[in-house]
C-alpha positions as CSV (number, residue, x, y, z in Angstrom):
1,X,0.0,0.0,0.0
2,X,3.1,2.7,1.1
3,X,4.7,1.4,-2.3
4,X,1.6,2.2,-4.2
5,X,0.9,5.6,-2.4
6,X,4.7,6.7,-2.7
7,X,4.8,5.7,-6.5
8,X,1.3,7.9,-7.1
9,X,3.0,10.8,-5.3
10,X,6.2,10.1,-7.8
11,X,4.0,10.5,-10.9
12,X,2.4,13.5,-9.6
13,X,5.5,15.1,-8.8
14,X,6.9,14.2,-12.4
15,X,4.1,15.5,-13.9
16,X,3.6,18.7,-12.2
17,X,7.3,19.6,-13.2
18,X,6.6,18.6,-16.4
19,X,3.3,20.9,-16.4
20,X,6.0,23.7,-15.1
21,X,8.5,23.3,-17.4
22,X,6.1,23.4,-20.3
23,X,4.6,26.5,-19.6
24,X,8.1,27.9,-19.0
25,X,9.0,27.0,-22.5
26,X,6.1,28.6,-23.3
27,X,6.2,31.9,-21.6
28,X,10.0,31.9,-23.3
29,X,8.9,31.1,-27.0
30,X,5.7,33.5,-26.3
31,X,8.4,36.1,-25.7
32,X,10.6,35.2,-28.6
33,X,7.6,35.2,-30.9
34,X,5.3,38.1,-30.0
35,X,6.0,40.6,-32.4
36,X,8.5,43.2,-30.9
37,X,6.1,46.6,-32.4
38,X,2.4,47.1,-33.1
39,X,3.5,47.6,-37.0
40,X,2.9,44.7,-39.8
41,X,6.0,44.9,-40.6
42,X,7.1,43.3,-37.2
43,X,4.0,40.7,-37.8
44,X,1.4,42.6,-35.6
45,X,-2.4,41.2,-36.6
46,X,-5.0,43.3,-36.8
47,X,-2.3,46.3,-36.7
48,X,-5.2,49.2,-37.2
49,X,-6.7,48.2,-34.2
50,X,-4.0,47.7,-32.2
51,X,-2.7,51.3,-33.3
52,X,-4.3,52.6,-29.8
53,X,-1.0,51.0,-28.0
54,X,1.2,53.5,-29.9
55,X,-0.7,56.2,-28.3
56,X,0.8,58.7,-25.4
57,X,-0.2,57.1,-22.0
58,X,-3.6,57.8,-20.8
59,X,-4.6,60.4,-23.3
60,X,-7.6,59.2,-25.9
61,X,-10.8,59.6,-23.9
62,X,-12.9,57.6,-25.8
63,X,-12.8,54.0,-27.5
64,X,-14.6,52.6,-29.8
65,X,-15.2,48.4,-30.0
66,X,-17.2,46.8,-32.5
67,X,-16.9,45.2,-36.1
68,X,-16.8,47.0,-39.3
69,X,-19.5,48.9,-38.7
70,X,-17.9,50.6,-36.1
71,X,-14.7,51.6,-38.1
72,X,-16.6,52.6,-41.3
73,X,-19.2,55.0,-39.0
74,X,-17.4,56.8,-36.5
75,X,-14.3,59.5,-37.3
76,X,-11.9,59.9,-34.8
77,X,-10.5,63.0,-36.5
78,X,-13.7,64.7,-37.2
79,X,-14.6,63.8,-33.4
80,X,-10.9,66.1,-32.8
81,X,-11.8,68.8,-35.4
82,X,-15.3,69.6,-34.3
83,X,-15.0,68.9,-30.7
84,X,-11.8,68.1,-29.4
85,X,-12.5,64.9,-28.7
86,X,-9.4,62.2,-28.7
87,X,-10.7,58.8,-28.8
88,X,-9.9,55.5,-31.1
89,X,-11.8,52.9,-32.9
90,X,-10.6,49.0,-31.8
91,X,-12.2,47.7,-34.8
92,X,-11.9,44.4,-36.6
93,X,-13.7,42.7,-39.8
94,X,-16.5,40.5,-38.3
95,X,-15.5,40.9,-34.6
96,X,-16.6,38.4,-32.1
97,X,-17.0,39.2,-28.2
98,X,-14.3,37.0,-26.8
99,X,-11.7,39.0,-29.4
100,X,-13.5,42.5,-28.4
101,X,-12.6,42.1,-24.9
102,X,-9.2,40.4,-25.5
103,X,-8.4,44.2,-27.4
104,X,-10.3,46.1,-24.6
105,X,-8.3,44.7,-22.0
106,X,-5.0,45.3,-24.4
107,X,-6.0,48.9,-24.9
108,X,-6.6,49.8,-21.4
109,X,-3.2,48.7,-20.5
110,X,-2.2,52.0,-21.9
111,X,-5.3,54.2,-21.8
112,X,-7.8,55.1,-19.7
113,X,-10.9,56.6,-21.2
114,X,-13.2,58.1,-20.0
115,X,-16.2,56.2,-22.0
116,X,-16.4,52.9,-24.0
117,X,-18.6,53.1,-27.0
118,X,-19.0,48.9,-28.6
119,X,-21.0,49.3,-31.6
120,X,-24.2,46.7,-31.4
121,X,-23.7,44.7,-34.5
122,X,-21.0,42.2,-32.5
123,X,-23.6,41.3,-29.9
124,X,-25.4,39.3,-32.5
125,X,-22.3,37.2,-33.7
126,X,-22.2,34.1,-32.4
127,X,-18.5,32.0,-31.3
128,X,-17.7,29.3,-30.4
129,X,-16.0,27.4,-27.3
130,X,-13.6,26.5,-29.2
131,X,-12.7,30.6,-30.2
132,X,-13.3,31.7,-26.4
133,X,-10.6,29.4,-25.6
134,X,-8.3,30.6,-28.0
135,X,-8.7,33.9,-27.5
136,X,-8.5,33.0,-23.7
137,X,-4.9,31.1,-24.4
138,X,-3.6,33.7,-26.6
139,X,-4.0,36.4,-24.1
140,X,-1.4,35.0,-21.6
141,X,0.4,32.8,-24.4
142,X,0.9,35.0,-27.1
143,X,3.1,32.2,-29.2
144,X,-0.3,30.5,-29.9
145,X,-1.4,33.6,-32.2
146,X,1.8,34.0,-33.5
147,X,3.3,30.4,-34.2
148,X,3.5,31.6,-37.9
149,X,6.0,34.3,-37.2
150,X,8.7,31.4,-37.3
151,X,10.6,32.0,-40.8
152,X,10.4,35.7,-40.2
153,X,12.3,35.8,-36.7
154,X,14.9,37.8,-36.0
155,X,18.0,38.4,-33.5
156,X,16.2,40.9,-31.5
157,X,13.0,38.7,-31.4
158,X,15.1,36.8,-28.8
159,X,16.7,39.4,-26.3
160,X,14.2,42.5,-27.6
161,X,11.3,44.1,-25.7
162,X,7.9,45.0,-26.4
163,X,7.1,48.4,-27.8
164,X,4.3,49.9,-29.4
165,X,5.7,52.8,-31.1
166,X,3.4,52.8,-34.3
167,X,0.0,55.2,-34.4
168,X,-2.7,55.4,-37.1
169,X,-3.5,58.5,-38.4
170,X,-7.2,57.8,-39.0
171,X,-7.1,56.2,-35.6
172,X,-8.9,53.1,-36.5
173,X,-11.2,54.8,-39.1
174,X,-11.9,53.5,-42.2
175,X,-13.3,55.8,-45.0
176,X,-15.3,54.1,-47.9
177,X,-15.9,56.5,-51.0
178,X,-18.3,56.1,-53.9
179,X,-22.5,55.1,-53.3
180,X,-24.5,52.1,-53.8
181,X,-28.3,53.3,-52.7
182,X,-30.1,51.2,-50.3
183,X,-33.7,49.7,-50.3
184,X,-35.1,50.8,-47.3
185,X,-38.6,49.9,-47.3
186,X,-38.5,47.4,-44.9
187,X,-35.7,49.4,-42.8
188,X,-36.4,49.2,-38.8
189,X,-40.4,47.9,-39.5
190,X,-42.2,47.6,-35.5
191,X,-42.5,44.7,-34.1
192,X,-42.1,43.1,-30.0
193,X,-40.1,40.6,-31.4
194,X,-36.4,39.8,-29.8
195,X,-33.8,38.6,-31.6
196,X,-31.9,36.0,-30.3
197,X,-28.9,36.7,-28.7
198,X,-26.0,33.6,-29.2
199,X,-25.4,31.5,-26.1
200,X,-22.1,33.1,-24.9
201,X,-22.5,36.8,-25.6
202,X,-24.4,37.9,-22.6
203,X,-21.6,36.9,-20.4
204,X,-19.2,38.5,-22.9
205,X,-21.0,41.9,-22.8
206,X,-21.1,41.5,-18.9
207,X,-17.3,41.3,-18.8
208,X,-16.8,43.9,-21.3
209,X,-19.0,45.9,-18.8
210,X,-16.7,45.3,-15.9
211,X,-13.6,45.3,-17.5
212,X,-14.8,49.3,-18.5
213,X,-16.4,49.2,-14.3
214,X,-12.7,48.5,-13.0
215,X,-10.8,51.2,-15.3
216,X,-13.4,53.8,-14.4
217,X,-14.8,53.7,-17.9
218,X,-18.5,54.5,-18.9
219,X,-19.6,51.7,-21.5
220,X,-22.4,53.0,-24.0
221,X,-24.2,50.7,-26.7
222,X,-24.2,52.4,-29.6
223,X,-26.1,51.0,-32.7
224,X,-25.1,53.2,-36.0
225,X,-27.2,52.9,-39.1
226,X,-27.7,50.0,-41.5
227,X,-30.9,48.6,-43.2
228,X,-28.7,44.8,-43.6
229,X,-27.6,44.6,-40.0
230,X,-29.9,46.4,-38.0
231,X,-33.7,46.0,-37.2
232,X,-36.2,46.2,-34.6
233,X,-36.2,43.0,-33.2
234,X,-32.2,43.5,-32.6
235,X,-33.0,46.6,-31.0
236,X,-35.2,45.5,-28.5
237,X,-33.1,43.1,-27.7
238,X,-30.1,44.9,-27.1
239,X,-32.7,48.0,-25.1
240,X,-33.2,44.8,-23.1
241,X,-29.5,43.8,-22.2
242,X,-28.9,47.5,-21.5
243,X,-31.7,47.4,-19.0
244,X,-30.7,44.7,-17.2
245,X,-27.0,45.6,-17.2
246,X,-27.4,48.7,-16.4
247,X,-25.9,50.4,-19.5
248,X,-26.5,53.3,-21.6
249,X,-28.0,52.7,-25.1
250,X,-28.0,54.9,-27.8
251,X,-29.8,53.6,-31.4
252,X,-29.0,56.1,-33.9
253,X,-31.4,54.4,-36.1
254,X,-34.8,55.1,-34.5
255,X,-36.6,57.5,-32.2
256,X,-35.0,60.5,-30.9
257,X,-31.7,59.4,-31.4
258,X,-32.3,58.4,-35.3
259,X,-29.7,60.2,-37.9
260,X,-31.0,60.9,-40.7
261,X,-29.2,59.2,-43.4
262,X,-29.9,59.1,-46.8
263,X,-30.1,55.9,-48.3
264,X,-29.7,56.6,-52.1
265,X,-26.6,58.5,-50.7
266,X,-24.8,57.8,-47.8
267,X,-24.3,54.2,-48.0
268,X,-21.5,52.4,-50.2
269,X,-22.6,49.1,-50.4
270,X,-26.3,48.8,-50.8
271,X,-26.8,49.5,-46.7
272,X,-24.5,47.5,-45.3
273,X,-22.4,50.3,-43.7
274,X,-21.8,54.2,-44.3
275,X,-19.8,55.8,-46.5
276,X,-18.2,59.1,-45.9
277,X,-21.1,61.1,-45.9
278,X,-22.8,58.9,-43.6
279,X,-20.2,58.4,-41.2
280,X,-20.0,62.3,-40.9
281,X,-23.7,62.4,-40.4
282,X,-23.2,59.6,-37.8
283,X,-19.7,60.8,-35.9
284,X,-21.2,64.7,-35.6
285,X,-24.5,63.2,-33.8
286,X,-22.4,60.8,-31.3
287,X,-19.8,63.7,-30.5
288,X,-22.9,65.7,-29.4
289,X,-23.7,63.0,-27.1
290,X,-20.4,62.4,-26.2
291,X,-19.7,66.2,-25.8
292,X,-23.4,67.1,-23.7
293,X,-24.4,63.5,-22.0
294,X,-20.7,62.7,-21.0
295,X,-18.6,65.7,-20.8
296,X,-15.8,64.9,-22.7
297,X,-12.9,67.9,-22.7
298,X,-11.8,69.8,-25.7
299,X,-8.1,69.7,-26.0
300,X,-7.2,71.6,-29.1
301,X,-5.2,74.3,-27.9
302,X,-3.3,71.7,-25.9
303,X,0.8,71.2,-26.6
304,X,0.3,67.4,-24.9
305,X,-2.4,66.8,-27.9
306,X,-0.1,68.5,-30.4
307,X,0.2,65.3,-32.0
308,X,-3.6,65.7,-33.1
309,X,-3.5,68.8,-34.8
310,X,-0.9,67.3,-37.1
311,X,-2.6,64.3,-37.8
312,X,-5.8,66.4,-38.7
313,X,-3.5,68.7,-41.0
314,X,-2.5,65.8,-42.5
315,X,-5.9,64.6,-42.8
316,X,-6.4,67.2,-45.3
317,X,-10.0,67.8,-43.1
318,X,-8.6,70.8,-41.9
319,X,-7.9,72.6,-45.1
């Protein structure tokens, strides 16, 4: 029996150090392989969105989470140029919770806004386990995301540091020209229906919510125009979520809040998302909110915020 007990204790020992000195390795190769800047050319994915990181310390007051709806729609710059306002859009194609939090919690490493604004459309996207664990694994292990990165290594992959030196100048914003009219003649029709809301999202949004609670952040659901991706039944859903979250909500396609876009002219592709003319239509109705409802400071006049200025000049917005 002491033979058996002594050789189960043996196994568990050798196993635990095993269990140790694979997450060492780990934590080493994670170093080796995480890229060593926020640029593309160092391997950074999703580079536009991870921009924010190259950011001075603590100085955009606003983000903005969401899919491409929430890069095409809201203008960082024009936010700057009309009202002052510094914030950033953490965008991604076809964003999923688990990776909108996984860049929250990134960004606020660096920043600390003031207010959180993640675009509705990403609510209704459903994931899997499967990509909640990844995203989950990837967040402490970074050599799981960026196992690919091994032909392109380099000497100061090994013994470098991580820097994020690199900064959009559009922060995050994505400007589509040209127009593709929209039918909109079945474009936010009543009903009391609710859409359904996938399985894993409403604990997402909850720690979204508490991730913006513990940095002091205000998070506001914002829902920006679109006759594909947007209708009644997702809004009362999402009204519902805000309600018993106790968040802010703001649908800029109906009621008070509604902007008043022109479908035969303000959307690129048929109504899917905004063009330039929308997203100014859109951007000047959320920096009022932003501006009344939350008090976000003007800094243009500011040396620190110099940086903005230029990037509006360059812009060619403030011409």
């Amino acid at each position: 029996m002491r033979q058996r007990v002594t050789r189960a204790l043996r196994l568990l020992l050798e196993a635990s150090v095993a269990v140790v000195v694979t997450l060492a390795v780990l934590v080493a190769l994670s170093h080796v392989f995480v890229p060593k800047n926020n640029q593309v050319e160092f391997g950074q994915h999703e580079a536009r969105a991870n921009g924010v990181r190259g950011e001075l310390a603590d100085t955009v007051d606003v983000l903005f989470l969401g899919d491409s709806e929430a890069y095409t729609s809201f203008s960082p710059l024009q936010l700057w140029g009309e009202r002052g306002i510094t914030s950033y859009v953490v965008g991604t194609s076809a964003q999923k919770l688990c990776l909108t939090r996984s860049l929250l919690e990134r960004a606020l490493e660096r920043q600390s806004p003031r207010v959180v604004v993640l675009e509705t459309d990403c609510l209704f996207r459903a994931f899997s386990v499967g990509e909640a664990m990844a995203c989950a694994v990837q967040d402490v292990l970074p050599v799981f995301e960026y196992h690919d990165r091994w032909k392109s290594l380099r000497p100061e992959d090994v013994l470098g540091q991580v820097q994020s030196t690199w900064v959009d100048d559009a922060k995050g914003h994505v400007a589509r020209e040209g127009v593709e009219p929209a039918d909109d003649s079945a474009y936010m029709a009543p009903t009391d229906e609710l859409a359904e809301l996938p399985p894993m999202n409403h604990a997402y949004l909850e720690g979204i919510a508490q991730a913006c609670e513990r940095s002091g952040a205000r998070l506001v659901l914002v829902s920006t125009p679109s006759t594909k991706n947007w209708n009644m039944a997702r809004h009362n859903r999402t009204e519902q979520l805000a309600s018993e979250l106790g968040l802010d909500y703001v649908d800029l396609n109906v009621g008070k809040s509604r902007v008043d876009i022109d479908w035969s002219a303000d959307t690129y592709d048929a109504g899917d998302h905004l063009n330039v003319s929308g997203a100014r239509k859109v951007t000047a109705a959320v920096g009022g909110l932003l501006s009344g409802r939350y008090g976000m400071p003007d800094h243009r006049g500011d040396d620190a915020y110099a940086s903005w200025d230029e990037a509006y000049e360059r812009s060619g917005q403030g011409a």
